[in-house]
VOGU-3710 file (C-alpha; in Angstrom, 3 decimals, decimal comma):
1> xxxxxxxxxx> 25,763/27,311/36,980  23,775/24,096/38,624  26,064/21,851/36,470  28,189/22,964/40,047  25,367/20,330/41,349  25,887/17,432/39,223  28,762/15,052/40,112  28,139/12,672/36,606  29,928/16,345/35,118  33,439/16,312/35,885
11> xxxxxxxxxx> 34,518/18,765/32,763  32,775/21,854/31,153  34,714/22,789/27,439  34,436/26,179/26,650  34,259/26,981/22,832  32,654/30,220/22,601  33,460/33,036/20,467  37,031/34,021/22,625  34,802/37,300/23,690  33,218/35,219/26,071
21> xxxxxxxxxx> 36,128/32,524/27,272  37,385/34,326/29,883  33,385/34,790/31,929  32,938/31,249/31,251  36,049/29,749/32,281  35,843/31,662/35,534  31,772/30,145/35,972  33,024/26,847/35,426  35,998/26,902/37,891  33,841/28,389/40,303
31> xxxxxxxxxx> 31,394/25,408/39,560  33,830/22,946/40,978  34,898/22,066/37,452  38,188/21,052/34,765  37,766/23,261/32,380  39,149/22,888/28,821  39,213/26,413/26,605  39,538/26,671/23,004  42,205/29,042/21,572  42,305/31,607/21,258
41> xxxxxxxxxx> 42,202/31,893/24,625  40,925/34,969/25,364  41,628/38,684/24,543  44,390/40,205/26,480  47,163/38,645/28,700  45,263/40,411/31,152  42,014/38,006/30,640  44,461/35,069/30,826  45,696/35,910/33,776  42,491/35,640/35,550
51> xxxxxxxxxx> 41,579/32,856/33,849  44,278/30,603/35,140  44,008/32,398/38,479  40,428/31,178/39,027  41,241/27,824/38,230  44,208/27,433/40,405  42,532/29,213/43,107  39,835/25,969/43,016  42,167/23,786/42,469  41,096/22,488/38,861
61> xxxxxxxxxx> 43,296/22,113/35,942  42,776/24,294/32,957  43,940/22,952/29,476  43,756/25,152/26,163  42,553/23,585/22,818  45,660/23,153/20,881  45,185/20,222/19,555  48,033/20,089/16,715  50,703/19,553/19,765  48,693/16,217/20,685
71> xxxxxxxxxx> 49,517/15,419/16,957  52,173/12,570/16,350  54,023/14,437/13,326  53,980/17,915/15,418  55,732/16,149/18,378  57,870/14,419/15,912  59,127/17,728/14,341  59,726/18,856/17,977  61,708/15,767/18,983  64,142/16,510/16,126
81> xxxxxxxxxx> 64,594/20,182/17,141  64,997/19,798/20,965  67,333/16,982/20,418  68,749/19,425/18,305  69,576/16,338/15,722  70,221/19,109/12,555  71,633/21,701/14,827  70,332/24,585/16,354  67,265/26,851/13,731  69,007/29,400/11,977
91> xxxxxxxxxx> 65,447/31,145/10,717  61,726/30,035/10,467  58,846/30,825/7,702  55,368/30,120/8,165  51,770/30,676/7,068  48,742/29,600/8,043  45,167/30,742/6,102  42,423/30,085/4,610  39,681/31,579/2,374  36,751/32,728/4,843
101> xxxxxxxxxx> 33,818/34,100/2,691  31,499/34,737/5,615  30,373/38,222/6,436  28,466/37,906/9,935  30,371/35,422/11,795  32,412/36,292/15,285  35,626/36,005/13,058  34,259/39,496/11,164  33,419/41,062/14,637  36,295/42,856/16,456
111> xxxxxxxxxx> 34,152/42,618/19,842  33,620/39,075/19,617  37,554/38,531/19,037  37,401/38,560/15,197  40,034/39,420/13,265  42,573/36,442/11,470  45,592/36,765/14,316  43,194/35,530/17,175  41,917/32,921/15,082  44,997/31,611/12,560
121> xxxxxxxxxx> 47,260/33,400/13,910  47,490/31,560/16,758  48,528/28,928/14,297  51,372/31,116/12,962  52,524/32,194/16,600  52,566/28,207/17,793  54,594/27,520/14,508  57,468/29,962/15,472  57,241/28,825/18,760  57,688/25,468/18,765
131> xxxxxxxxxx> 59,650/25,470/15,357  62,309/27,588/17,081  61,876/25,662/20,315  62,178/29,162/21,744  60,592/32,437/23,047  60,587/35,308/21,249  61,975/38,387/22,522  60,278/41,038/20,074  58,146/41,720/17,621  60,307/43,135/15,065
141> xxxxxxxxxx> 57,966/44,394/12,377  53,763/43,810/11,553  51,549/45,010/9,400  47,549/44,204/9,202  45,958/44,508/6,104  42,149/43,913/4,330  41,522/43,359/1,051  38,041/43,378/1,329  37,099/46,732/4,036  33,414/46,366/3,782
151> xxxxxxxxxx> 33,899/42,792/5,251  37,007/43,598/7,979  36,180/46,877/8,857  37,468/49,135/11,505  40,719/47,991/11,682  39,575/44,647/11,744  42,571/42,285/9,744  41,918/40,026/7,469  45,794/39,081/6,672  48,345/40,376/9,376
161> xxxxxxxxxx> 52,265/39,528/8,628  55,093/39,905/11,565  59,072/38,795/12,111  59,419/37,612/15,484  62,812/37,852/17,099  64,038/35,051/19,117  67,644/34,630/21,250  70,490/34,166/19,483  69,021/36,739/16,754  66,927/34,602/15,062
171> xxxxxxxxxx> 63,993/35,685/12,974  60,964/33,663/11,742  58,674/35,506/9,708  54,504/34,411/9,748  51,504/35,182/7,504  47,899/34,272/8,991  44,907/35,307/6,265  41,562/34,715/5,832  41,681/36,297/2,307  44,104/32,821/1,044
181> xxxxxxxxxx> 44,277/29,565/1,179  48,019/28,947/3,027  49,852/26,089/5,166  53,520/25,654/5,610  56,209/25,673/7,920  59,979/25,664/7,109  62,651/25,789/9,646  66,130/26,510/8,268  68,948/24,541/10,384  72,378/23,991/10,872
191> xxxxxxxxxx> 72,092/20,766/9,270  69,290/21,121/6,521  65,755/21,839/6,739  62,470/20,601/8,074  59,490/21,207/5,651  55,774/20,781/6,990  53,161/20,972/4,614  50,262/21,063/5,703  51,553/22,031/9,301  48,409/23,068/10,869
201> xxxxxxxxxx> 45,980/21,204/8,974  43,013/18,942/10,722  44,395/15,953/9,061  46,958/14,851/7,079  49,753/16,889/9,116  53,174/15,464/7,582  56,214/16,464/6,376  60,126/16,077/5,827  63,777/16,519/7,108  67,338/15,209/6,087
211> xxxxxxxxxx> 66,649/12,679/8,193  63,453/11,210/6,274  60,091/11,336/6,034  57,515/12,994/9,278  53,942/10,934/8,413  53,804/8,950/11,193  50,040/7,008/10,872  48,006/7,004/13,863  44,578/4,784/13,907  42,985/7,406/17,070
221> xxxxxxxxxx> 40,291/9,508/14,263  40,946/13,199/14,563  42,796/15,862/16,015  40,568/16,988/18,924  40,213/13,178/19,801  44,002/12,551/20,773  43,620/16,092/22,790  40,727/15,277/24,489  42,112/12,128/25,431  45,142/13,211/26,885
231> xxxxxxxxxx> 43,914/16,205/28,917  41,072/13,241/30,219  43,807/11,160/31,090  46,323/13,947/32,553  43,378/14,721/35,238  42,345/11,004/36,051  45,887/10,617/36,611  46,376/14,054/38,498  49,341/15,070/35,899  50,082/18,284/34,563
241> xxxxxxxxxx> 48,196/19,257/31,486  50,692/19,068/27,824  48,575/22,491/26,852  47,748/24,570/29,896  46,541/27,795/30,445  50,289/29,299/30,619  50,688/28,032/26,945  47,597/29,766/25,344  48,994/33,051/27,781  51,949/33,114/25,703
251> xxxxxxxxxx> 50,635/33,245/22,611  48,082/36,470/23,648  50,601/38,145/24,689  52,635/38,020/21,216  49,301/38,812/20,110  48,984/42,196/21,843  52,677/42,624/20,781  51,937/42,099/17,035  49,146/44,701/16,844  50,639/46,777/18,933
261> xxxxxxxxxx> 53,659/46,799/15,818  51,815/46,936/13,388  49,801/50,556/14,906  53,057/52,061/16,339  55,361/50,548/12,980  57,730/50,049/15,694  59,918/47,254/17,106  58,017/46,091/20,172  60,050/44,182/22,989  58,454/41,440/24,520
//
C-alpha cells in the first residue's frame, strides 16, 4: 500500500488468481492508482460491482485485460458485423480450450476461481458477444462436465457447454475445456459466413468472410502489448477505456447465469 507514496507509479496491474482481483483492485484505487485487472474479473457481478465502484469513487479508470479486442483481425470481424456488411447473424458457434495437465494450479481450485468458464470461458462468452454484436437475454441450456474427477473435483468443470439467447431469437452455442485442444468461431449471416480460426489465440488470430480474407499484419509484438498501449494512451489522453470494468461485468454475470443452468437444468433469464 506505500506504492500510494510513489508518484514515478502511475498504474498497478492486477493479475492474481481472480480470488483475489476484487481486494486488490480496491487497494490500488484507494492508493491513488489506474488500475488494469486481468479477466476474469472477479467472481460474482457482485465483486464487480465494487470493483468499479472504488475506482470511480477515486476517480481512476479501471480497464480489464481483454486483450483479443485490441487485436486488428478481432476489430476487423466486428467492423463487418456492426456495419452489418453480410446482414444481420442468424446463429453463432464457438469453442475455446485447451489441454491443461496441471493438478495444483488456481485453475483446479474452485476457491481461487478455478474451473474452465472463469478462465476460457470468458473466451467463449466474448465470442458470442461480440460475434452477435449483441446481449444475450438468457441462458438457454448448460451443462458442466469432468472427465477427469480426481483433478476437477467438487463440482469443479473442466468442459462446460451453454446456448445463449440473444434478441431477435438468436442462439449461439459455446464450448470452453481444459480437457481439448479447441479454437473457432463461426457466425452464420444473412449474407454468408465469417470463419475465425484461431479466434482467441495469442497470435496468429485470422480468418475469413465472403468478403475476403481477415489477417491483417501488424508489426506491434504481442497481444498484451497493443492492450497495454492503448489503455496507457486512453489515460494520458483522459479517454474512456476500449475494455472497462463494465465489459468484464458483463461477462460474470453470464457466468453466474451459465452455472446457475447448468445446476437448476433450467432456462435462466438474464
Amino acid at each position: 500500500d506505500q506504492i500510494a507514496n510513489n508518484d514515478d507509479i502511475d498504474v498497478i496491474y492486477i493479475v492474481l488468481p481472480p480470488s483475489m482481483h476484487k481486494e486488490y483492485v480496491i487497494r490500488a484505487a484507494n492508493a491513488g492508482k489506474h488500475v488494469w485487472c486481468e479477466k476474469p474479473m472477479a467472481i460474482t457481478e457482485k465483486e464487480c460491482r465494487e470493483m468499479i465502484d472504488a475506482c470511480t469513487k477515486n476517480k481512476k479508470s479501471l480497464a480489464i485485460g481483454y486483450r483479443l479486442q485490441h487485436e486488428p483481425n478481432t476489430q476487423e470481424y466486428r467492423r463487418i458485423l456492426k456495419q452489418k456488411l453480410l446482414g444481420n447473424v442468424k446463429k453463432l458457434d464457438c469453442a475455446a480450450g485447451y489441454r491443461d495437465n496441471r493438478t495444483d494450479h488456481w485453475k483446479q481450485k474452485k476457491e481461487m476461481g478455478g474451473g474452465v468458464l472463469y478462465d476460457m470461458g470468458v473466451y467463449a462468452i466474448q465470442g458470442a458477444r461480440l460475434g452477435t454484436n449483441m446481449e444475450p437475454v438468457s441462458v438457454v441450456s448448460a451443462q458442466t462436465s469432468t472427465t477427469r474427477p480426481e483433478i476437477y473435483k467438487n463440482g469443479l468443470d473442466e468442459t462446460t457447454t451453454a446456448v445463449l439467447e440473444f434478441p431477435g431469437g438468436v442462439l449461439a452455442t459455446i464450448k470452453t475445456s481444459f480437457g481439448e485442444n479447441t479454437n473457432f468461431m463461426n457466425i452464420t449471416c444473412e449474407k454468408g459466413e465469417i470463419k475465425m480460426e484461431p479466434y482467441s489465440a495469442y497470435s496468429g488470430v485470422k480468418g475469413s468472410s465472403p468478403l475476403g480474407e481477415i489477417n491483417f499484419p501488424y508489426s506491434v509484438p504481442g497481444q498484451q502489448v497493443r492492450q497495454m498501449d492503448d489503455d496507457a494512451l486512453s489515460i494520458m489522453q483522459d479517454k474512456p477505456m476500449l475494455v472497462p470494468g463494465e465489459e468484464g461485468l458483463r461477462d460474470i454475470r453470464i457466468v453466474e447465469a451459465i452455472y446457475k443452468s447448468a445446476a437448476s437444468k433450467m432456462t435462466v433469464k438474464l
